[in-house]
C-alpha positions in Angstrom: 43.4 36.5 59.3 40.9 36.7 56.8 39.0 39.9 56.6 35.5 41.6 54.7 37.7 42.8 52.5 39.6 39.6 51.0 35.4 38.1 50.2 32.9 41.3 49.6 31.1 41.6 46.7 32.5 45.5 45.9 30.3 47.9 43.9 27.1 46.1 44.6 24.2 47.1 42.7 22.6 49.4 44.1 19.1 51.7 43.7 18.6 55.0 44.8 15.6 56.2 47.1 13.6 57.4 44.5 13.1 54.0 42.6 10.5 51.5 43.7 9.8 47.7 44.9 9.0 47.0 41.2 12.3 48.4 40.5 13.9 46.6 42.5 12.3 43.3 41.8 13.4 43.5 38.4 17.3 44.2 39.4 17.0 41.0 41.6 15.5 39.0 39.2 17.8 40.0 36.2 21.0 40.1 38.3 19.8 36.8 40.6 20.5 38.5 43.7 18.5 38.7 47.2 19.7 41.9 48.6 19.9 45.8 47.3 21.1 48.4 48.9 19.9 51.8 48.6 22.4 54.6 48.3 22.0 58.3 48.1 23.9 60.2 45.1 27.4 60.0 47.1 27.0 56.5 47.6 26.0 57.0 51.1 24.0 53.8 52.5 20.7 54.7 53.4 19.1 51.3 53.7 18.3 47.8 52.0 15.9 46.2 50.7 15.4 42.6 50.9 13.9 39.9 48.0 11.4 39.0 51.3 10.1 42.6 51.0 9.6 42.5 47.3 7.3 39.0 47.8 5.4 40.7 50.8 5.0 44.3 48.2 3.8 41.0 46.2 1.4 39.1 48.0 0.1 42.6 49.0 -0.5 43.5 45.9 -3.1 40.3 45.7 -5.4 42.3 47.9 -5.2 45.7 45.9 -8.9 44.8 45.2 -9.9 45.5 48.4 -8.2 48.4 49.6 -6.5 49.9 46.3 -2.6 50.2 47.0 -0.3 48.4 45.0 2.9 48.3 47.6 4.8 47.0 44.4 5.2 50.7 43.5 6.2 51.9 46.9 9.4 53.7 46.6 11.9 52.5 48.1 12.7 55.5 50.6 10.2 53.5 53.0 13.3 51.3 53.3 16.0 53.9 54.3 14.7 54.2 58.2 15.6 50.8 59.1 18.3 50.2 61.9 21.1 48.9 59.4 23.8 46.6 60.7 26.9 47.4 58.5 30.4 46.0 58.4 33.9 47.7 57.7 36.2 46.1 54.8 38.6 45.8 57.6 36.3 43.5 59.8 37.1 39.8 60.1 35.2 37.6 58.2 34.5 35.5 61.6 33.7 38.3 63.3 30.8 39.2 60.1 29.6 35.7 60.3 28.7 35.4 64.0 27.2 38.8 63.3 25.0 37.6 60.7 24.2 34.5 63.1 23.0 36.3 65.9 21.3 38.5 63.7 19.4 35.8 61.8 20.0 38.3 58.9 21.3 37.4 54.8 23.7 40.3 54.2 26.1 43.0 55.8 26.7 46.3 53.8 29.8 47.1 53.7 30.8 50.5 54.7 33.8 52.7 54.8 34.1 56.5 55.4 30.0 56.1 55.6 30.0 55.1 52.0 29.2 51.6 50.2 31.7 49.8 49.2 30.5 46.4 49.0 28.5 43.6 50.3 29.0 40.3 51.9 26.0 37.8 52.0 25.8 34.3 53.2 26.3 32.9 50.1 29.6 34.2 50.5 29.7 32.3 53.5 28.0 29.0 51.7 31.6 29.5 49.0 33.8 30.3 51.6 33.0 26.9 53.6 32.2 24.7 50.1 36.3 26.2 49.1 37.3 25.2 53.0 35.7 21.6 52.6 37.3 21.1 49.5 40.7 21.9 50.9 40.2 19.8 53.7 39.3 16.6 51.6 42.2 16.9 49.5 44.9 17.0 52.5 43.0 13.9 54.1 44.9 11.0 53.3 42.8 8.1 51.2 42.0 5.6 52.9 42.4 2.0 52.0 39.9 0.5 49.9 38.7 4.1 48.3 
């Protein structure tokens, strides 16, 4: 069996509480990534923040006209109440995958001994199936005429 641990992503980028949207936006844009964990000083997951936050902060920011806050500077400890679902290394990769499914959700943190130690995303998912496919077509036998 195939587990979190064989696929994650480990030592994610990460940001701490105290950095902002703006921030954040610029670690996804260099890095071409859509999710961030936030992490306290002892790499303790306190919550995520997602590239659709960033382009709300964004489209927010359009109306600073009218109300004066820029949400692109909002640090990111508004992010660290959310209801996080996290994974173990140990979990298997099924098991993450139908998580994320019912979820409807991008990315798992993984988590062990309450600290970050990686991160699975569906991209992951997106390789993991593209490497399966490709194993599959090469044991198929050709067919005549191919």
């Amino acid at each position: 069996m195939f587990t979190v641990d064989d696929m994650m992503t480990r030592h994610p980028h990460t940001l701490s509480p105290n950095h902002t949207l703006d921030d954040a936006h610029r670690l996804m844009r260099l890095e071409r990534f859509r999710h961030l964990p936030i992490v306290d000083d002892n790499e303790r997951l306190l919550g995520l923040v997602t590239q659709r936050d960033v382009l709300s902060a964004q489209a927010s920011s359009l109306g600073k006209a009218t109300n004066g806050d820029d949400q692109i500077y909002t640090p990111l400890a508004q992010f660290t109440d959310r209801q996080l679902v996290t994974v173990t290394p140990e979990a298997s990769l099924r098991a993450a995958a139908l998580s994320m499914l019912d979820r409807k959700i991008g990315c798992l943190p993984v988590v062990k001994h309450q600290r970050l130690v990686g991160i699975i995303t569906d991209s992951d998912f997106v390789a993991i199936a593209s490497t399966l496919l490709e194993i599959q077509e090469e044991s198929e036998p050709m067919e005549e005429g191919e």
